[in-house]
C-alpha positions as CSV (number, residue, x, y, z in Angstrom):
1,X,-5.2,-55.8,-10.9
2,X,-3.0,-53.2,-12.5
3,X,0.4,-54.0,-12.8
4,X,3.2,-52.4,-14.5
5,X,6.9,-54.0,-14.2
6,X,10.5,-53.3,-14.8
7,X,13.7,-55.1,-13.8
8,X,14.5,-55.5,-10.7
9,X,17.7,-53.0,-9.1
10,X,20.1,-54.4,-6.2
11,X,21.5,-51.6,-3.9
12,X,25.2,-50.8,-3.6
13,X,25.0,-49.9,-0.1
14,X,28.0,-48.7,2.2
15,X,29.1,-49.8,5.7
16,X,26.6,-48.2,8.2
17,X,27.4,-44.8,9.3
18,X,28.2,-44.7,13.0
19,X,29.1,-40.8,12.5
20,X,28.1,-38.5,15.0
21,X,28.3,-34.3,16.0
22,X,30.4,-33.4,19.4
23,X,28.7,-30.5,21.5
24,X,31.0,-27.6,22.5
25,X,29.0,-26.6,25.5
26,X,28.5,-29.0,28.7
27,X,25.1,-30.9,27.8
28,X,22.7,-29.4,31.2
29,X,24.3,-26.1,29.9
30,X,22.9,-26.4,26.4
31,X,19.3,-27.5,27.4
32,X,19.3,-24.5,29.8
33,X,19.9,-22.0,26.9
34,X,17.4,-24.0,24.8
35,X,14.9,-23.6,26.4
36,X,14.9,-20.0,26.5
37,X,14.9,-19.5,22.7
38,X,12.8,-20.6,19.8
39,X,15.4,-21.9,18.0
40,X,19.5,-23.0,17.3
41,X,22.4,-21.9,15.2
42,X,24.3,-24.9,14.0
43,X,27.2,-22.5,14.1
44,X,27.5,-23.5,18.4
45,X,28.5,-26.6,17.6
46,X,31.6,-28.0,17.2
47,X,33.0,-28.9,13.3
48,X,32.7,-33.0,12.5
49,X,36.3,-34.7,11.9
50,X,37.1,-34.6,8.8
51,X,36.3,-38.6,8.7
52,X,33.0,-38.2,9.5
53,X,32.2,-35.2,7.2
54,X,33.3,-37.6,4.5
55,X,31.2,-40.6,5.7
56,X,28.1,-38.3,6.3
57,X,28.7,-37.8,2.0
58,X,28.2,-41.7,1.2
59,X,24.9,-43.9,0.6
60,X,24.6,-45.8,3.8
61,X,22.1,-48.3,5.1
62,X,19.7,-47.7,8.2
63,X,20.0,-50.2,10.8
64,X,17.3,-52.5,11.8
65,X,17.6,-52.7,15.4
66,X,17.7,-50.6,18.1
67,X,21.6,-50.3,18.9
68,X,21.7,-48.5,22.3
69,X,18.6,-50.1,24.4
70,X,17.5,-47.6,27.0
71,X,13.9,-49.1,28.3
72,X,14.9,-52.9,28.5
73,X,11.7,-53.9,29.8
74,X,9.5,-52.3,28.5
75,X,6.9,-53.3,25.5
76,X,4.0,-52.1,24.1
77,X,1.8,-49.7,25.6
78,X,3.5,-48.3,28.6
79,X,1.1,-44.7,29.4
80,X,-2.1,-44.5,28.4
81,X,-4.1,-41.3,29.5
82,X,-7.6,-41.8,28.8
83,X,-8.4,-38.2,29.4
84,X,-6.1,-36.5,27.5
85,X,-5.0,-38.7,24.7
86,X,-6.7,-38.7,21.1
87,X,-7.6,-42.4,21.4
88,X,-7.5,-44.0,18.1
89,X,-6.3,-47.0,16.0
90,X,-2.2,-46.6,15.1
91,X,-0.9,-48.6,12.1
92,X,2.9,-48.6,11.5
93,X,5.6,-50.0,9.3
94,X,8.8,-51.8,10.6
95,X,12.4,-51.0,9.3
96,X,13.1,-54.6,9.1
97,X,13.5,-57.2,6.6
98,X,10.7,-60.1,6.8
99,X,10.4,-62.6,4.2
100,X,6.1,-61.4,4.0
101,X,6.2,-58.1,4.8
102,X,2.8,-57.2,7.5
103,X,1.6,-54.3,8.5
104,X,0.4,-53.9,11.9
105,X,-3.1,-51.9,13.3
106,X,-3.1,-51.4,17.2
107,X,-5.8,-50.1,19.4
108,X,-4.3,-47.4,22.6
109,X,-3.8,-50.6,24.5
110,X,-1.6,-52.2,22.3
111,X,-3.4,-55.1,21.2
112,X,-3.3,-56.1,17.8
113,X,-6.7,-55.3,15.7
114,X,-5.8,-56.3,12.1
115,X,-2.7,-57.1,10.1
116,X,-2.2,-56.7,6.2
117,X,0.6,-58.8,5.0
118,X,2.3,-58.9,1.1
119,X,3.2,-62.4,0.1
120,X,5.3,-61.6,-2.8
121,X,6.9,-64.6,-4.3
122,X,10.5,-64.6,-4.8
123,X,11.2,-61.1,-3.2
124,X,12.4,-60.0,0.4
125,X,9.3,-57.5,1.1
126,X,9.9,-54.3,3.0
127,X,7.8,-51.1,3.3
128,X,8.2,-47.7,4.2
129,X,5.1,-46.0,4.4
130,X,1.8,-47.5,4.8
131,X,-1.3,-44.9,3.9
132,X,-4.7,-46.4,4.9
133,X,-8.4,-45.5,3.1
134,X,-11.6,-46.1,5.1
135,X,-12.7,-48.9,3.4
136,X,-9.8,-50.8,4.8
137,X,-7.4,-50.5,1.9
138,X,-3.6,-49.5,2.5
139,X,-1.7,-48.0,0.0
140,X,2.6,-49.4,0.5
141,X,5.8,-47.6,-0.7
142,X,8.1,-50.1,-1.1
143,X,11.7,-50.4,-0.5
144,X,14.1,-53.2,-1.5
145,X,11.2,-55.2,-3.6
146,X,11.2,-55.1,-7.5
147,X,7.8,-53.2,-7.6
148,X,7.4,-49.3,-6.4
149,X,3.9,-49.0,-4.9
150,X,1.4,-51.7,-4.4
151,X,-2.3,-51.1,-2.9
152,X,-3.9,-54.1,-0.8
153,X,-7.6,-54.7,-0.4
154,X,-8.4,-54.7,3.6
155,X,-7.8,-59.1,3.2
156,X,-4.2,-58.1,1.7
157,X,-5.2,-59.2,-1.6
158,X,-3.5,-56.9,-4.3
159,X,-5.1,-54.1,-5.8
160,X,-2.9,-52.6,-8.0
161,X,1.0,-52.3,-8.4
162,X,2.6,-49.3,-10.2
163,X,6.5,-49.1,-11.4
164,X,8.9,-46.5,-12.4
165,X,10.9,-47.9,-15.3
166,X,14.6,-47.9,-14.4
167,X,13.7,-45.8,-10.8
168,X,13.3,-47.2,-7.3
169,X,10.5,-45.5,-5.2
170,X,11.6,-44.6,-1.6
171,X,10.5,-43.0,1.7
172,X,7.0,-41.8,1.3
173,X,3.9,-41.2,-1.7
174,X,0.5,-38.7,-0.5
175,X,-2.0,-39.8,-2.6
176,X,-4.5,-37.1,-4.4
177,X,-7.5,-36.5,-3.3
178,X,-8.3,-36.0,-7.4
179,X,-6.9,-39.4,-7.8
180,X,-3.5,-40.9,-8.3
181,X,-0.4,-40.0,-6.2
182,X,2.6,-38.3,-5.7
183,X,5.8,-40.2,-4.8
184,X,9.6,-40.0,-4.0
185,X,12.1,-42.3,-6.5
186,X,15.3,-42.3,-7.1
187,X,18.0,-43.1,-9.8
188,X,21.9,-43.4,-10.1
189,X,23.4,-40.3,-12.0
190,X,26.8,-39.5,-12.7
191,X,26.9,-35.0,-12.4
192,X,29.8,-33.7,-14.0
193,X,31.6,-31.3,-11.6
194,X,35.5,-30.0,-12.9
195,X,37.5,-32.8,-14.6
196,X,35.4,-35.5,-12.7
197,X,31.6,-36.9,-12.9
198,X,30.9,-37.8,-9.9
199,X,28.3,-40.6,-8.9
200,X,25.2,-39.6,-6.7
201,X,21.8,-41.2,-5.9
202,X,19.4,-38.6,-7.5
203,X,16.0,-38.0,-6.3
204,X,12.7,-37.1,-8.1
205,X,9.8,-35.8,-7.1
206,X,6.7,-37.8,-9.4
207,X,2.8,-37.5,-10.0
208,X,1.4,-40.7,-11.2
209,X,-2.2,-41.2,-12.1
210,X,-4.6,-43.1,-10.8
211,X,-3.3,-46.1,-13.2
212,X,0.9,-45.4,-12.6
213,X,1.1,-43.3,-15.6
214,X,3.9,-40.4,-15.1
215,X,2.6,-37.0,-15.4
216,X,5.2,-35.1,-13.8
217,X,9.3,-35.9,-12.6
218,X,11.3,-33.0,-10.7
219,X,14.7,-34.4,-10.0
220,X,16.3,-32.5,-7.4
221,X,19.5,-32.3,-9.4
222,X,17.9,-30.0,-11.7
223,X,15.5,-28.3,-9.1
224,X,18.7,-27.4,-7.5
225,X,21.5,-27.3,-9.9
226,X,22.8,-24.1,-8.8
227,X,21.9,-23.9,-5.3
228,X,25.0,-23.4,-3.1
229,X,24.5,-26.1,-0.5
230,X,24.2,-28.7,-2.9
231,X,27.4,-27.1,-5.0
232,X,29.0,-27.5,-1.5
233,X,28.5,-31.1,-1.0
234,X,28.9,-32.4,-4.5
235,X,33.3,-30.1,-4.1
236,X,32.9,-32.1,-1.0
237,X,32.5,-35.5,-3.0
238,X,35.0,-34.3,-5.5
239,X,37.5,-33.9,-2.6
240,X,37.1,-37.0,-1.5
241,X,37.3,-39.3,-4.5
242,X,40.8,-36.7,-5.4
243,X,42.0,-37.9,-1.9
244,X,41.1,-41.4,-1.6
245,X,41.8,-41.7,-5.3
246,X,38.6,-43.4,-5.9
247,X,37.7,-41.7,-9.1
248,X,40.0,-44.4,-10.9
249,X,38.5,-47.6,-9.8
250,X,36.0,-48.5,-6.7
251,X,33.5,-45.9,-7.3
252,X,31.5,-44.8,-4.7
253,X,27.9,-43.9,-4.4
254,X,27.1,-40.0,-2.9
255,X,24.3,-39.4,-1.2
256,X,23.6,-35.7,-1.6
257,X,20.0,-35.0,-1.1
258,X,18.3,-37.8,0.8
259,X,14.7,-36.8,0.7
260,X,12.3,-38.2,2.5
261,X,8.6,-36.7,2.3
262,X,6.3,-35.0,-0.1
263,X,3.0,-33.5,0.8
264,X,0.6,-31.5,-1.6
265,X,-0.7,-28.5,-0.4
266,X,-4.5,-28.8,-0.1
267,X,-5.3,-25.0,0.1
268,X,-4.1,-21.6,-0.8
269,X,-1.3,-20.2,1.5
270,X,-1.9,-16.7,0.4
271,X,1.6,-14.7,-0.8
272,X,3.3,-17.9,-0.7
273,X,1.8,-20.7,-2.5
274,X,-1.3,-21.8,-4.4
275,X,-3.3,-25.1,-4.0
276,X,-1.3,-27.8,-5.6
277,X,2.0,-27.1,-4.9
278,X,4.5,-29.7,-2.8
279,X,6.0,-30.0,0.3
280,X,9.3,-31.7,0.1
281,X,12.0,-32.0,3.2
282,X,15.7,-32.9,2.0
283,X,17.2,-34.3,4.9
284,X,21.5,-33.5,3.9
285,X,20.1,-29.8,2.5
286,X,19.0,-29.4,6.2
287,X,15.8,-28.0,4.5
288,X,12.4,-28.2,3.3
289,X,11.0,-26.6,0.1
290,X,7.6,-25.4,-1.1
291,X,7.8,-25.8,-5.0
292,X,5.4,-24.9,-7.7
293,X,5.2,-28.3,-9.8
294,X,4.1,-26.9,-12.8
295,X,6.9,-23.6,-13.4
296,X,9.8,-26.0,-11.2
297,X,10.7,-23.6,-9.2
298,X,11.0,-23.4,-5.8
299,X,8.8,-20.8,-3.8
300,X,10.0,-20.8,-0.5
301,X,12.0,-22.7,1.7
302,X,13.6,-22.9,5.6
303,X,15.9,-24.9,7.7
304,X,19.8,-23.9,7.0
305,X,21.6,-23.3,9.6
306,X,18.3,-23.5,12.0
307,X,17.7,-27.6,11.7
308,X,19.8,-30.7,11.0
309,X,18.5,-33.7,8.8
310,X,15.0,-33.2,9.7
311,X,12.3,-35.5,8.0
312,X,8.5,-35.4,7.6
313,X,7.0,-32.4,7.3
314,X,3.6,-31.9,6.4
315,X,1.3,-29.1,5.9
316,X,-1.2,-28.2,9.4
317,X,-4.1,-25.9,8.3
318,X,-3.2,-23.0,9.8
319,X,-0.4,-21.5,7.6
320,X,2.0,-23.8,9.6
321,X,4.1,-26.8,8.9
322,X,5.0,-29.7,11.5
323,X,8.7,-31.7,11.1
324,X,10.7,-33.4,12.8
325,X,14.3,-32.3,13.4
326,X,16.4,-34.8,14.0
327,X,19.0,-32.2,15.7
328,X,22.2,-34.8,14.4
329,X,24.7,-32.3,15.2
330,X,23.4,-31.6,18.7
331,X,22.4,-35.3,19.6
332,X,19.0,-34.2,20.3
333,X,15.6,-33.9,18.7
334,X,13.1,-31.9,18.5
335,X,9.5,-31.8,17.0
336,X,8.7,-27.8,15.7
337,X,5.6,-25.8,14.3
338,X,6.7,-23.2,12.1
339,X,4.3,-20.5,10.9
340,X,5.1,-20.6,7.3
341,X,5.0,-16.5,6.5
342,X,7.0,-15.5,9.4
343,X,9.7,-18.1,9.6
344,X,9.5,-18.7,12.8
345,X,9.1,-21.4,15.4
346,X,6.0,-21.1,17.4
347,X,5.9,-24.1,19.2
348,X,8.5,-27.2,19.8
349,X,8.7,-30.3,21.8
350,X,12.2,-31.7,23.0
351,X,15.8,-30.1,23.5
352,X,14.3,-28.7,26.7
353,X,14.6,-30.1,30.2
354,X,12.4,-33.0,30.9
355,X,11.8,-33.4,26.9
356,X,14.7,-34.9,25.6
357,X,14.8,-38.2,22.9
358,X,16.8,-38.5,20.0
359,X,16.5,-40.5,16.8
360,X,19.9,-40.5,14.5
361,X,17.9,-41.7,11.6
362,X,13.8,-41.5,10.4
363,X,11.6,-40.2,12.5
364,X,8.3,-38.3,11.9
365,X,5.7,-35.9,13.7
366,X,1.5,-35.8,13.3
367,X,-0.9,-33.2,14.8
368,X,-3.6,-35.1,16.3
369,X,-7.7,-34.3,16.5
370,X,-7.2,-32.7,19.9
371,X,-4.2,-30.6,19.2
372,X,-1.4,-33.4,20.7
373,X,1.3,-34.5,18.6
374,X,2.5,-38.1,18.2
375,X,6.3,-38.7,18.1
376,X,7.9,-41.4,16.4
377,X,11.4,-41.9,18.1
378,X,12.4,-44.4,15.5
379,X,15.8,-45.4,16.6
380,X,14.3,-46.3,19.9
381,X,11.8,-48.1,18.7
382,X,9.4,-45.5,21.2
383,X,6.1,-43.8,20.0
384,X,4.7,-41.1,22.4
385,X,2.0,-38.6,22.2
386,X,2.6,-34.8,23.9
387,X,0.2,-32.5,24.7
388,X,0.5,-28.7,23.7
389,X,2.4,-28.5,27.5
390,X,4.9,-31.2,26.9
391,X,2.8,-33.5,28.7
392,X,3.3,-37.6,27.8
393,X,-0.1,-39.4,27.4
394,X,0.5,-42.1,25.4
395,X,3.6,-44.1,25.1
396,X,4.4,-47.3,23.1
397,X,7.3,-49.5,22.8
398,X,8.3,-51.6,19.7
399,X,8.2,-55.9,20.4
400,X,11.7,-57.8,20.2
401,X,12.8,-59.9,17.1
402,X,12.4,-63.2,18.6
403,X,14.3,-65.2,15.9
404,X,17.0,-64.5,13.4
405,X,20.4,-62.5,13.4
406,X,18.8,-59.7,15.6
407,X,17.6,-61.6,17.8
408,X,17.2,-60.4,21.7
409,X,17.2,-56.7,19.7
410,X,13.9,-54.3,19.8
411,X,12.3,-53.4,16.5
412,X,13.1,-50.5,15.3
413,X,10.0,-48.3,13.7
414,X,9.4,-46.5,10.5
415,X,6.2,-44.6,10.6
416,X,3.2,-44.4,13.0
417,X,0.0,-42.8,12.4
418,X,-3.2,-42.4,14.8
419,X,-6.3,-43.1,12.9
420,X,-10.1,-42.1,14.6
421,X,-12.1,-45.4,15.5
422,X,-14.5,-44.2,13.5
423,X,-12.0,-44.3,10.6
424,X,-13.0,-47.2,9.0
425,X,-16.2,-47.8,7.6
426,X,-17.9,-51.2,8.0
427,X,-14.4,-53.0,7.8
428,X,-14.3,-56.2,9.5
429,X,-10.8,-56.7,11.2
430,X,-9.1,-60.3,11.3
431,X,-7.3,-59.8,14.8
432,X,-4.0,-60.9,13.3
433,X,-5.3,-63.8,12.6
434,X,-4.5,-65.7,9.1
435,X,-5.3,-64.0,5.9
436,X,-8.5,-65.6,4.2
């Protein structure tokens, strides 16, 4: 097993943010107008207070439960269209802590197929983003643990464990099809800006190799250092320390970029990008980039003004991208396919009538075999796969904590991904059962 250690870091995490966006129009008069357009202005809605425009600057923790319950009774798999749904396994990761950390593989129905588990002695476990391999493998980004990424064998037996000295890996990795990985981390910097230096949680974009050797680190602060949305936030942090007069004592901790996916492009997107270049979506830019690794620069990007802290997009292979837009300001989200050249929106799912769900925080989007899209409605602990129409045929609802603090409260879920049945090859599957 390769392993490569550093010290362990402890999180300085503020109250949770309960901050949220007002609508100017009546709500049945906004989905109305939705649905006639392709898209929004952010400019409709009204301004946040002032106290939650300062909130929405500070490093704050998700929540593990699902705070406003709206399907009580239901659990598990609650629509199941044989006929129109891409049938598959699903393996997800929890937003919860758990002393062993398992990751759970379902079948359509629901029912429990296999279950990975990391026993890591001494450490509260907790996993973002699980990436399975046919022959049963998963590859983990971590979160709160003292390593980065870990790989299990299909019995949960470790593989390998790779570690950025003095960095904490975060959110999501894609690994190469060449080999190795890329991988979101972040570190604690202190950017000068007038007669302060003001203290924000940096994020890097890394390529490891196939043994956890750094190749390549893009910190955003750099990628970005003159761009005017991130100028805006970081006077927006320097107001706030000047008023609160934090900058003497009690220092906070900004949270500026908040990224939350990387994707390598697999192909040539003629005019715009060549094979190799990322895919990164910066959830407080209400953006996501297309950069060329090797120059650092960025070659195109989308999303101001149009999309509001969106999270996972990824690359489909038609010159389009798919994300998830969490549409904060307008309590509403909204899944969108956007032809990268044009700019715009050629398809969406949600802030219409009949299609509305909203997830404050996480949330992601995959384009399935058959052309359906499954939807990960995190802070409702709710999965649900659409057809191209809008249809629903699949649904699936998070399990209870049945003991602890949150106890009574539903899950609430990370990531999902459908996997083919024919995924897998010649993997024998434990059923939940025990771990030989």
């Amino acid at each position: 097993m390769e392993k490569f250690s550093r010290k362990s870091t402890t999180n300085n995490l503020s109250p949770a943010s309960k901050a949220f966006m007002c609508l100017r129009f009546p709500l049945s008069f906004l989905f109305v107008l939705l649905s006639t357009i392709s898209f929004y202005d952010q400019s409709w809605c009204a301004s946040m207070t002032e106290e939650e425009s300062e909130e929405s600057l500070l490093s704050l923790p998700y929540i593990q439960y699902v705070e406003t319950e709206k399907a009580p009774n239901k659990v598990g798999t609650t629509i199941y269209n044989k006929d129109k749904a891409s049938s598959g396994y699903n393996i997800y990761t929890f937003d919860d802590l758990m002393g062993n950390a398992s990751i759970p593989l379902i079948n359509m129905d629901g029912v429990l197929i296999h279950q990975w588990t990391t026993n890591l002695s001494n450490v509260t476990a907790k996993w973002y983003q699980a990436t399975p391999f046919p022959d049963g493998s998963i590859f983990l980004t971590s979160k709160l643990t003292r390593i980065d990424w870990q790989r299990l064998n299909v019995n949960s037996h470790s593989m390998a464990i790779y570690d950025m000295p003095k960095q904490k890996a975060h959110h999501a990795a894609y690994c190469l099809k060449k080999g190795g990985f890329l991988g979101l981390v972040e570190n604690r910097i202190h950017v000068p800006f007038q007669d302060l230096k003001i203290k924000i949680r940096d994020n890097s974009f890394v390529q490891l190799s196939s043994n956890g050797q750094p190749l390549k680190t893009i910190p955003l602060s750099k990628l970005l250092s003159k761009d005017p949305g991130y100028q805006e936030r970081l006077k927006k942090a320097y107001d706030y320390l000047k008023k609160h007069n934090k900058h003497k004592n009690n220092e906070p901790l900004f949270d500026l970029f908040h990224a939350n996916n990387i994707e390598n492009l697999e192909w040539d997107i003629p005019g715009i990008a060549k094979k190799g270049s990322w895919l990164i979506t910066v959830k407080h830019l209400d953006r996501i980039f297309i950069v060329d690794p090797e120059k650092e620069t960025i070659l195109w990007q989308w999303g101001e003004n149009i999309i509001s802290k969106p999270h996972h997009a990824t690359f489909l292979k038609d010159g389009r991208i798919l994300l998830l837009d969490n549409g904060v300001a307008q309590k509403s989200s909204r899944v969108i396919e956007l032809d990268i050249k044009s700019k715009t929106i050629v398809w969406q799912y949600g802030q219409k009538p009949n299609q509305e769900f909203f997830t404050l925080q996480r949330g992601s989007a995959q384009r399935l075999q058959n052309g359906n899209t499954l939807i990960v409605e995190s802070n409702q602990g709710r999965v649900f796969e659409v057809t191209l129409s809008g249809e629903i045929v699949w649904e699936w609802y998070a399990e209870f904590f049945t003991e602890g603090k949150n106890k009574g409260k539903r899950r609430i879920i990370y990531r999902m991904e459908r996997l083919p049945y024919d995924f897998f090859k010649n993997v024998k599957f434990n059923h939940g059962k025990p771990q030989p």
